[in-house]
C-alpha positions in Angstrom: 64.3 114.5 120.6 66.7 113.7 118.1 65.5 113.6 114.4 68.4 111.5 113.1 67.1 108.2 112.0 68.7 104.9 112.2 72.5 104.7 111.3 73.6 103.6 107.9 77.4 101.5 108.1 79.5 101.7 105.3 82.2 99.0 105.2 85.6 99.4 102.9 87.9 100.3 105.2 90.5 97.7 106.9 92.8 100.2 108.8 91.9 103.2 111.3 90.2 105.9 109.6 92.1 109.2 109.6 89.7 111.8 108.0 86.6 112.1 106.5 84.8 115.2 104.6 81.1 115.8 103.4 79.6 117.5 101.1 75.7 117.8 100.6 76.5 119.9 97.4 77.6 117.1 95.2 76.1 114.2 97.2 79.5 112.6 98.4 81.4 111.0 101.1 85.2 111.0 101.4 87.2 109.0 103.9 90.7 108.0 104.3 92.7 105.9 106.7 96.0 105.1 107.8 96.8 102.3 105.0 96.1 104.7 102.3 92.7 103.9 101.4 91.0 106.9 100.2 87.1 106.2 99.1 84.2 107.9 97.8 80.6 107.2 98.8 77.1 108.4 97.3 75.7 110.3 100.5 71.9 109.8 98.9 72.1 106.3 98.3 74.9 105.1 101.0 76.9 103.1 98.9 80.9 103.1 97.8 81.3 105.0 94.2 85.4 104.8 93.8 88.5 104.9 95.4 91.4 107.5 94.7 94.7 105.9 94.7 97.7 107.2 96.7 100.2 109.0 95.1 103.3 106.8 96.5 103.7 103.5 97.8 103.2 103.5 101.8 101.4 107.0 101.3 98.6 107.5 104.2 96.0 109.9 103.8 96.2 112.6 107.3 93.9 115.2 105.3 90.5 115.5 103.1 88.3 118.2 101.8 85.5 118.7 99.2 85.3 121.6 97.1 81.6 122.8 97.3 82.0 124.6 94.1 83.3 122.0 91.5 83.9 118.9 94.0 87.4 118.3 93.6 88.8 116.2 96.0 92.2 118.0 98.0 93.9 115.2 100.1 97.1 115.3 102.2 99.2 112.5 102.1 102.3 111.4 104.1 104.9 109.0 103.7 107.6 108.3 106.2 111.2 107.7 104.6 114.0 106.3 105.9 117.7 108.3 105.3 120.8 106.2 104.4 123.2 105.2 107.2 126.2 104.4 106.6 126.7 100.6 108.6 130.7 100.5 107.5 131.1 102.5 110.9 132.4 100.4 114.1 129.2 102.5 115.6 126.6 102.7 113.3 123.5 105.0 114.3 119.7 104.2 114.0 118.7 105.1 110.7 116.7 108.7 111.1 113.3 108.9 109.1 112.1 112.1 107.8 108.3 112.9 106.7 107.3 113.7 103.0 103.8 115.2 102.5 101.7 115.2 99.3 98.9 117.5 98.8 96.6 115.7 95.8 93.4 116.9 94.1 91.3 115.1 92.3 87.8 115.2 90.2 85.0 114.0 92.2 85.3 111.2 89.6 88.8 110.4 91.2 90.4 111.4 88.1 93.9 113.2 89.0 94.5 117.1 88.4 97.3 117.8 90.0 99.6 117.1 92.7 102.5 118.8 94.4 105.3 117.7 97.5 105.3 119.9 100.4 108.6 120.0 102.5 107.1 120.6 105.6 104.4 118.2 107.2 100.5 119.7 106.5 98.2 119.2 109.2 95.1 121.1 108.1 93.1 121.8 105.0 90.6 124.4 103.9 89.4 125.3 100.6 87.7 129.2 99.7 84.4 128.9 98.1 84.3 132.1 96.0 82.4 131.8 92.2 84.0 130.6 89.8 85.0 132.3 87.1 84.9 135.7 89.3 87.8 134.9 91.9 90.8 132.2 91.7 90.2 130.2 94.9 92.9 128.6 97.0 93.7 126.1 98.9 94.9 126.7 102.8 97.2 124.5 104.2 98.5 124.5 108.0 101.6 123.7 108.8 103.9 122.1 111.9 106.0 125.0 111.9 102.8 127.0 112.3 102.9 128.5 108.9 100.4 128.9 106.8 100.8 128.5 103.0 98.0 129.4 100.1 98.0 127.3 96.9 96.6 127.8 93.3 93.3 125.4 93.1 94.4 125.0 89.7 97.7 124.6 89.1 98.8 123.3 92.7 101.7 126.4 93.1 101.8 127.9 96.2 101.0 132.0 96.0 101.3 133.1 99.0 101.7 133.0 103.0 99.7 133.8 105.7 101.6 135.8 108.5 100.4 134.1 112.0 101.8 134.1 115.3 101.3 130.6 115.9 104.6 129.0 117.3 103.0 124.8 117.0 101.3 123.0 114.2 98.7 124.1 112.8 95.9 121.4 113.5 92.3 123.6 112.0 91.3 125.9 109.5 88.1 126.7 108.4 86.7 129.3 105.6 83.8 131.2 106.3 81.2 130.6 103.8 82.5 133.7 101.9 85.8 132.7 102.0 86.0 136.3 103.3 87.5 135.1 106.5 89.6 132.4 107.9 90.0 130.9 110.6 93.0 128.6 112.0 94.0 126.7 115.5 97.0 125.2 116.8 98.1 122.8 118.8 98.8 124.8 121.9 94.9 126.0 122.0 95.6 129.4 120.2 92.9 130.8 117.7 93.7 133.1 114.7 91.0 135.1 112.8 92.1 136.6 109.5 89.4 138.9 107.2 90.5 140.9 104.1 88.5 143.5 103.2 84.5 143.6 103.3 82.5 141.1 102.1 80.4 141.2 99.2 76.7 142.5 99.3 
C-alpha cells in the first residue's frame, strides 16, 4: 500500500508549468512555468515563500535546480527574439527569431548572484555536490548541439567542456551523489556515463 498521504495543492501559477526541483535539505520547493513565473515554496509547511524574477522581459523559465549544499537557486531561462527585416524590399521575408538563454542563480532567499547569456539553447541542469570549502563545484549544463559545458558556481564563467558523442540536445543530466560521476541523455535515447578518478573513502 502506498504511504503517501492526502495531496497538498499549491496554487500561484497561471501558465503551464515547465520545471520544478526539490530539495528536502533546505526544506524548499521551486517551480517555474512558461510565463516566467518562478516561485519558492516551504516543503514543511506547504505554503509560497517568494518569487524570483526573470532576468528579461518575455524570459520563460525551461530549467531549475537546488543546490543541496548552500541552496542556491540555478534557473535556465529563454527568450525568443525576433531579427530585423528589412520591409523596403518588393519581397520582404518573414522575420526569423533566434533563441537567447540565460542561466541565473540565486540565494534561496531569491536574492541574485550572478547571471550569465549562453549562445546556444540549454536543455539540462545539474549541479555537483562536493564540500564546500574542499572542492569548487560546478554547474553542468546540456546543450542542443549536444555539448556539454561546466560553469564556475561562483562566478557564472564557464571552465570547461565535456567531450560527448551525443549528436541531439542534450535533455538529462544527473550527478551522482558524489559528484564523482555524471550522467547525461539525449534526445535520440543515447546514455553517457562519465567518472573521473575514484571516489573518496
Amino acid at each position: 500500500a502506498s504511504s503517501l498521504g492526502p495531496a497538498r495543492f499549491l496554487t500561484g501559477h497561471l501558465a503551464p508549468i515547465s520545471c520544478i526541483a526539490i530539495n528536502r535539505a533546505f526544506s524548499v520547493i521551486v517551480s517555474g512555468d512558461q510565463a516566467g513565473c518562478l516561485l519558492i515554496w516551504d516543503l514543511n509547511l506547504m505554503t509560497y515563500v517568494r518569487s524570483i524574477a526573470a532576468p528579461s522581459p518575455g524570459a520563460r523559465v525551461t530549467c531549475v535546480r537546488v543546490s543541496d549544499t548552500l541552496g542556491d537557486v540555478v534557473s535556465v531561462w529563454s527568450t525568443a527574439r525576433t531579427t530585423a527585416v528589412d520591409f523596403s524590399s518588393a519581397t520582404p521575408l518573414i522575420a526569423p527569431t533566434h533563441t537567447s538563454t540565460e542561466l541565473c542563480l540565486h540565494t534561496v532567499n531569491a536574492a541574485v548572484v550572478r547571471s550569465s547569456r549562453c549562445n546556444h539553447r540549454i536543455c539540462s541542469v545539474a549541479i555537483s555536490v562536493m564540500p564546500e570549502g574542499l572542492y569548487k563545484n560546478v554547474i553542468a549544463t546540456g546543450l542542443h548541439t549536444g555539448a556539454i559545458w561546466l560553469w564556475n558556481s561562483w562566478n557564472m564563467e564557464v571552465v570547461g567542456h565535456i567531450p560527448t558523442n551525443f549528436t541531439s540536445p542534450v535533455l538529462s543530466l544527473q550527478f551522482s551523489y558524489d559528484s564523482y560521476s555524471l550522467v547525461g541523455g539525449s534526445e535520440q535515447g543515447e546514455l553517457e556515463v562519465w567518472t573521473q578518478g575514484d571516489p573518496p573513502s
